[in-house]
C-alpha positions in Angstrom: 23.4 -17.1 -33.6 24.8 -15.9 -36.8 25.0 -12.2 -37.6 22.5 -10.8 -39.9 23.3 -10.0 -43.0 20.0 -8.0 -44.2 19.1 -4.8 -45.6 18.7 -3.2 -42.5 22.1 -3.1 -42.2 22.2 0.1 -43.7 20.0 1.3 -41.3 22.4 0.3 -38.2 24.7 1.6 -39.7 22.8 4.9 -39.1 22.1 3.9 -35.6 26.0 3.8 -34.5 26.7 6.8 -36.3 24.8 8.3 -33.4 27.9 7.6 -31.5 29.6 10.9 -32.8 26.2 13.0 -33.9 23.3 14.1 -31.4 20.9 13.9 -34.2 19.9 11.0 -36.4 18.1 10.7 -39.5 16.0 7.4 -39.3 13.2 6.6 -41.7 11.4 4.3 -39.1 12.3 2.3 -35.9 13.8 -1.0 -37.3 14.4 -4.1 -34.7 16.4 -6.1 -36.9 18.8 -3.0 -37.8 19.0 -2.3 -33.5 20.0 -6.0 -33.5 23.0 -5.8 -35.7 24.1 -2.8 -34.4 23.4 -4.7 -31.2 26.2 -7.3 -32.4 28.8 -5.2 -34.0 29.5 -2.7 -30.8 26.9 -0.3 -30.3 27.6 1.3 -27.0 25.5 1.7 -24.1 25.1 5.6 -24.7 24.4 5.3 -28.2 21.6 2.8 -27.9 20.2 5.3 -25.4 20.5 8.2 -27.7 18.5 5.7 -30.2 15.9 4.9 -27.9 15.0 8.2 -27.2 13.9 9.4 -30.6 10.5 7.7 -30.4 7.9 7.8 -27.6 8.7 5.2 -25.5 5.3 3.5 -25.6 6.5 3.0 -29.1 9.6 1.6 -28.1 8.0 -0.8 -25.3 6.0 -2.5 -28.1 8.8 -2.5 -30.4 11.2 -4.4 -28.1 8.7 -7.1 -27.5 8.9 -8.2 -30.5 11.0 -11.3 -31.9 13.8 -10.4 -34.3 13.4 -12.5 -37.2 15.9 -15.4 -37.9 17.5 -15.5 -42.0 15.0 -17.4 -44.3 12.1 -17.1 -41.4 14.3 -19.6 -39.4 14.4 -18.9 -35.1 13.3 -15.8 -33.8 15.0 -14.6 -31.1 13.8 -11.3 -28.8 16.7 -8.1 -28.7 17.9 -9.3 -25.1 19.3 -12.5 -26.9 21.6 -9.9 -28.7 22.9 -8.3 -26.0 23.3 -11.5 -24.2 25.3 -13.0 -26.6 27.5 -10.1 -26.7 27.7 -10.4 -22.4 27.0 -6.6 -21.9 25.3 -6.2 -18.8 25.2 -2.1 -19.9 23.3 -3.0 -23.3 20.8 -5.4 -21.5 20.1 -2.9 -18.7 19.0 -0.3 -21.4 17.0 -2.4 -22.9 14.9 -3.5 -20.3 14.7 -0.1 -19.0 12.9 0.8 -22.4 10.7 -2.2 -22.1 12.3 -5.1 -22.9 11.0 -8.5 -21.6 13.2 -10.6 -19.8 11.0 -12.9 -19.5 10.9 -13.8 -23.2 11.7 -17.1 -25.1 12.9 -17.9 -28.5 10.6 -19.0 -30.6 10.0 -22.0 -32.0 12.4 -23.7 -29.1 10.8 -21.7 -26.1 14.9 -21.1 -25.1 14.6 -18.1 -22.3 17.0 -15.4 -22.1 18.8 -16.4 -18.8 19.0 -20.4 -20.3 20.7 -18.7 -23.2 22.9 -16.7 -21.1 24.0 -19.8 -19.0 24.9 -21.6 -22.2 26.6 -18.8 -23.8 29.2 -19.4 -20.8 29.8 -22.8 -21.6 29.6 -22.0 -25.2 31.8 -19.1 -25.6 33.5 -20.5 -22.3 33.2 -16.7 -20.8 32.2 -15.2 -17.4 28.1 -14.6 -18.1 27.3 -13.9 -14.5 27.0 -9.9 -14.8 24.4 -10.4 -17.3 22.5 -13.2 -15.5 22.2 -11.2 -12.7 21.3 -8.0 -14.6 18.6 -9.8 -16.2 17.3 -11.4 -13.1 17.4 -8.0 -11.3 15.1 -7.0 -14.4 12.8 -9.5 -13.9 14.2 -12.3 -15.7 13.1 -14.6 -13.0 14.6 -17.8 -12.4 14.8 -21.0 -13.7 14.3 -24.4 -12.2 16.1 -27.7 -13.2 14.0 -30.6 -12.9 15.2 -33.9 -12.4 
């Protein structure tokens, strides 16, 4: 997944100044702009700082939504994000605020923990924290078929 390169990065940009402020100025809750912040080293206590400006009924909905891919190409839901950056913290946030394990890329129907297992052979890194942290979330399991 490439990194997204869209006007909401301004907007993340907002989100990891949270990192150093206790307040943040945000217009609206923006998926896409959590995403990139997401990929460029948003900590654990910042996202939860983030989270906590809406209601988290808000924030449920929010996360179960797809991120849209450049030029309306793959969507992938936030968990892919923090998968792909292997940070077992960021994905245990997440699902605390609502985020689906369970969820698949669209159009390919990918699910998180498949993703996760390739990113290991991918990015040929140790993936098993945030397997397990997503299984422990609810990611279920998946079965290989012959």
């Amino acid at each position: 997944m490439a990194k997204a390169e869209t006007p909401a990065n301004t907007r993340a940009k907002t989100i990891m100044k949270t990192e150093k402020t206790t307040s943040v100025e945000c217009q609206d809750f923006n998926l896409e702009a959590l995403a990139w912040a997401i990929q460029n080293g948003l900590s654990n206590s910042c996202l939860e700082r983030y989270l906590k400006i809406w209601p988290a009924s808000r924030i449920k909905r929010e996360l179960c939504q797809p991120v849209g891919g450049l030029f309306g190409t793959k969507k992938f839901p936030i968990l892919f994000f923090a998968v792909e950056r292997n940070s077992p913290e960021i994905i245990r946030v997440l699902c605390r605020a609502g985020a689906d394990p369970s969820q698949r890329a669209e159009p390919s129907g990918l699910p998180v923990l498949a993703y996760c297992i390739l990113g290991a052979e991918y990015e040929l890194c140790d993936t098993s924290d945030s397997l397990f942290t997503l299984q422990a979330n609810g990611g279920g399991s998946i079965r290989f078929t012959a």
